[in-house]
N, C-alpha and C positions, 0 to 999 in steps of 0.2 A: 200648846199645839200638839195635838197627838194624830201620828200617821194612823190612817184606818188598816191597815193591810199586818201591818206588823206590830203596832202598839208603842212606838218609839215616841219620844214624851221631849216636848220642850218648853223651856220657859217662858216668859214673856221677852227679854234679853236675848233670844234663839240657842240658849247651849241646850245640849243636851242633856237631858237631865233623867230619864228611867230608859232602858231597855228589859223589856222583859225576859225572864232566864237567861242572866248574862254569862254565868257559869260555861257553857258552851262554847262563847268566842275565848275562854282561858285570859291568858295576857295580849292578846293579839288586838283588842279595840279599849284604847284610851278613849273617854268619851269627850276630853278636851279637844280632841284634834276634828270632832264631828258637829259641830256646831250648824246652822242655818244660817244661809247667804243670807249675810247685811248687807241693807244700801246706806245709802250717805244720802242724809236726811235731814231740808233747811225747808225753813219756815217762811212765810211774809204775808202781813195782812190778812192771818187766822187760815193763809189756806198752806196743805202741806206739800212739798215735792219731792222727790223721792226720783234717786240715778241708781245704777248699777255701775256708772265708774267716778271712783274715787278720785282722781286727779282733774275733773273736769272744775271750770272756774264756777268761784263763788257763787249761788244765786243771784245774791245782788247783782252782780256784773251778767248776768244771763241774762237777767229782765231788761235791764238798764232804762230806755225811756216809758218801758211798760208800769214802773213799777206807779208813776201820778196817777195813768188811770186806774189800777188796781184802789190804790187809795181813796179815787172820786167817786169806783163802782162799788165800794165799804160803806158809803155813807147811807144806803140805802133802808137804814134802820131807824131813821127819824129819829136820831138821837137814840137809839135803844140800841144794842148785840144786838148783831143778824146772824141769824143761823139758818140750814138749810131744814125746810119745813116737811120732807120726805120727798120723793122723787119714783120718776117712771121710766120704765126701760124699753128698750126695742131695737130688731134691728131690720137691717134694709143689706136688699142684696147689691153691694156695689163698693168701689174702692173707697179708704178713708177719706184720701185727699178730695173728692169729688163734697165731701159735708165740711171739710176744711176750707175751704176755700166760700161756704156760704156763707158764712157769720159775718167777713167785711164784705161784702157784695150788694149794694144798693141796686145794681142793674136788674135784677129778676124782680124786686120788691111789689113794682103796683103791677105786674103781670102774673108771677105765680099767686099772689094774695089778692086774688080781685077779690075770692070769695070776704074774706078776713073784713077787705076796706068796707066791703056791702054790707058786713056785719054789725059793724060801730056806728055810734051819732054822728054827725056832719063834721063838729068839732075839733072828733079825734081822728075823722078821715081827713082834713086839713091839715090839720098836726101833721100826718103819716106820710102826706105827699112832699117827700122831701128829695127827689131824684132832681128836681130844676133848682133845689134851694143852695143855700149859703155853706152846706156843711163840705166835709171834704172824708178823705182816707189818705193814712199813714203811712209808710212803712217805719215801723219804729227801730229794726233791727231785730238780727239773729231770728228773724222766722216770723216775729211779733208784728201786729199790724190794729191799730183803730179805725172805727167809720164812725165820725159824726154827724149823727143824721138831723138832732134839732140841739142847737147849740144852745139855745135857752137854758136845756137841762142835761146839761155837762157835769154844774156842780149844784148838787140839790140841796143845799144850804146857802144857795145864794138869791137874791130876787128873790124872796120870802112874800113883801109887798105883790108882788104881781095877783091878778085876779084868780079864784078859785076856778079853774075848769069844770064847765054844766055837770059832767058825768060823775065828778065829787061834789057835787053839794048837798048829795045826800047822809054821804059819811060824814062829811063834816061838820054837819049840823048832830049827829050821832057823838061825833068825837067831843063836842064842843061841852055836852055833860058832865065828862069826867076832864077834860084838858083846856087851859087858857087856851087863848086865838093865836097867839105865837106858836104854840108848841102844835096845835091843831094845825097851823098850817107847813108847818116845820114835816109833821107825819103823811097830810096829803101830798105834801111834794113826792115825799117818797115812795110811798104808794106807787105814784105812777111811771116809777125807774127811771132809771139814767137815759138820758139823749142818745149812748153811744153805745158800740159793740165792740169787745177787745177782743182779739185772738190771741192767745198764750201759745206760742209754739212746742210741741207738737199737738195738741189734743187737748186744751180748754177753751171753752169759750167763756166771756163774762159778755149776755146780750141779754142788756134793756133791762130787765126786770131776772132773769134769773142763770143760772150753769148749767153748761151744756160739757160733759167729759164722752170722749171719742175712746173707743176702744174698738182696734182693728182685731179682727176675728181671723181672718184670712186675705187674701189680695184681692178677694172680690163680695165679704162679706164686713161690715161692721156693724159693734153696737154701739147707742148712744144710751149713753142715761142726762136727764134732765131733773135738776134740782132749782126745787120753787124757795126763792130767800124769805124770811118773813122778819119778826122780830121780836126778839128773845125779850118777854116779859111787856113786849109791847099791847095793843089796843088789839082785843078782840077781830072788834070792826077792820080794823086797818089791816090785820093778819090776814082775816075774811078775804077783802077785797082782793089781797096780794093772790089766794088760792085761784078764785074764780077769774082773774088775770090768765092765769097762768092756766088753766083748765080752756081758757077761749082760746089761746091761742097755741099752745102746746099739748093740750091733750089727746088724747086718743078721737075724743067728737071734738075736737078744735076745730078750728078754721085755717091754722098755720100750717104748723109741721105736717100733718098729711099730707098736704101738698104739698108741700119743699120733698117730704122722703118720695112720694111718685116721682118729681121729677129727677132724683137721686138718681134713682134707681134706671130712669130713661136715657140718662146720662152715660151710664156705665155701658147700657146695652150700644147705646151713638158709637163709644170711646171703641167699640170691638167691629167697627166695620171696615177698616184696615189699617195700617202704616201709613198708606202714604197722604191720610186724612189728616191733614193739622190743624191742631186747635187752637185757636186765638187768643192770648192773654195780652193784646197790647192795649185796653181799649184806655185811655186817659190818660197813654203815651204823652202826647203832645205835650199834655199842660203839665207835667211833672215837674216840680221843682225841687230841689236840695232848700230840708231846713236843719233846723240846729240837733234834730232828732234822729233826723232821716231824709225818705223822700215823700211828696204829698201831690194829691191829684184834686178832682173835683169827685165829690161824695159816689158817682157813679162807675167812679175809674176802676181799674182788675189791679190798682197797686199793691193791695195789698195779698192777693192770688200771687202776683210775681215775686213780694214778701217771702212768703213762704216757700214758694219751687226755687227760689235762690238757696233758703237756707237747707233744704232737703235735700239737692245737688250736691251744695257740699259738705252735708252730712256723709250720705251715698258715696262720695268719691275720695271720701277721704283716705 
């Protein structure tokens, strides 16, 4: 790592390592004492996080019930490493928590993406209609929160038997070339990503098919990068699909995220028409229940919105 301004040189470890014409500072700069601010830096399920304070508890103990789905939203490699395929950036003028709070929110789904649903076969707009169905949301703890929207495909190594959905049977008759039918259908499952949406507190999302990392700019600007999963050393075909997935509904000419970031952005401007305007996160109050993870509503509820403004509060007030 070398500074542009002055030439000062470090290693990959952060010490310091060249100052150019040091002769000048005399005995006055030990370059021991000048090292780059380390973070404390733990691992889990290939992805990395990274604090600036040292004393804070274990990751393990941060995730805590986060960490099954991180494990359930890994298997997304049909049997192969998943790695992230490249990614596209952008931002939107409006505060973080405003894109925080959309990744578990089933409520906006068939209204902001009417275009999205009107875009897909009949099959996978059935699938998508899941705001009356069986699924629920979590509060998992520490800020963390799930929305399972089709529980069928929570674990996509399970139900293997169940029937090929229309819109793969053409990959899968592709795959079927080079791959038995076990393993062909082992890869379509995958394909078509996990049932659910995690939110990692503060700023990951793991939804559906790919990551979403939040990076606040300012209090009223943020950037999101979105990274498409694919699989490391996997099937052409199946990598393919996972791209043009992720191009329908996350891309620039998608059908998704354009419209979630408009309404982002309408949001912010709503949030500044005064103080004494308050905004509603009770919606699936009622049915809230204490489970052994946490708390759980019905798949439309703001639990998981309240997830997060809990754990932000007392970050904030600490």
């Amino acid at each position: 790592f070398v500074c542009p301004y002055h030439g000062w040189s470090y290693s990959l470890d952060g010490a310091l390592r060249g100052v150019p014409s040091p002769e000048s500072y005399g005995d006055l700069l030990d370059k021991a004492d000048y090292p780059l601010v380390k973070l404390r830096v733990e691992e889990y399920a290939g992805m990395i996080f990274a604090t600036f304070k040292d004393d804070i508890e274990p990751l393990v103990d941060f995730l805590g019930p986060a960490k099954k789905w991180m494990d359930l939203f890994m298997k997304q490699g049909g049997g192969f490493p998943i790695k992230v395929g490249g990614e596209h950036r952008f931002r939107f003028p409006g505060n973080w928590k405003i894109q925080l709070e959309n990744t578990t929110d089933a409520y906006h789904f068939p209204l902001v993406h009417k275009s999205f649903l009107s875009s897909v076969d009949k099959q996978t707009e059935e699938m998508l209609d899941f705001v009356e169905g069986p699924g629920f949301v979590e509060d998992l703890g520490n800020g963390h929160s799930v929305m399972v929207m089709i529980p069928d495909l929570v674990d996509l190594e399970a139900n293997l038997d169940a029937p090929i959905p229309e819109r793969f049977a053409a990959l899968a008759e592709e795959l079927r070339a080079d791959y038995p039918e076990d393993q062909v259908r082992r890869i379509v499952r995958a394909v078509g990503g996990s049932g659910f949406n995690l939110n990692i507190f503060p700023n990951i999302a793991c939804s559906m098919a790919f990551f979403r990392v939040l990076r606040p700019v300012s209090v009223t600007e943020t950037e999101i990068h979105h990274a498409v999963i694919t699989m490391d050393g996997g099937p052409e075909a199946g990598n393919r699909a996972r791209l043009r997935m992720h191009e329908h509904f996350q891309g620039p000419m998608g059908f998704g995220t354009p419209d979630d970031s408009e309404a982002w952005e309408r949001v912010q401007k709503g949030s500044n028409a005064g103080t004494d305007q308050w905004i509603l996160l009770n919606r699936g109050l009622a049915k809230e229940q204490e489970t052994a993870d946490g708390r759980r509503s019905d798949v439309s509820a703001e639990t998981g919105m309240r997830a997060a403004y809990r754990q932000w509060k007392k970050l904030m007030t600490a």
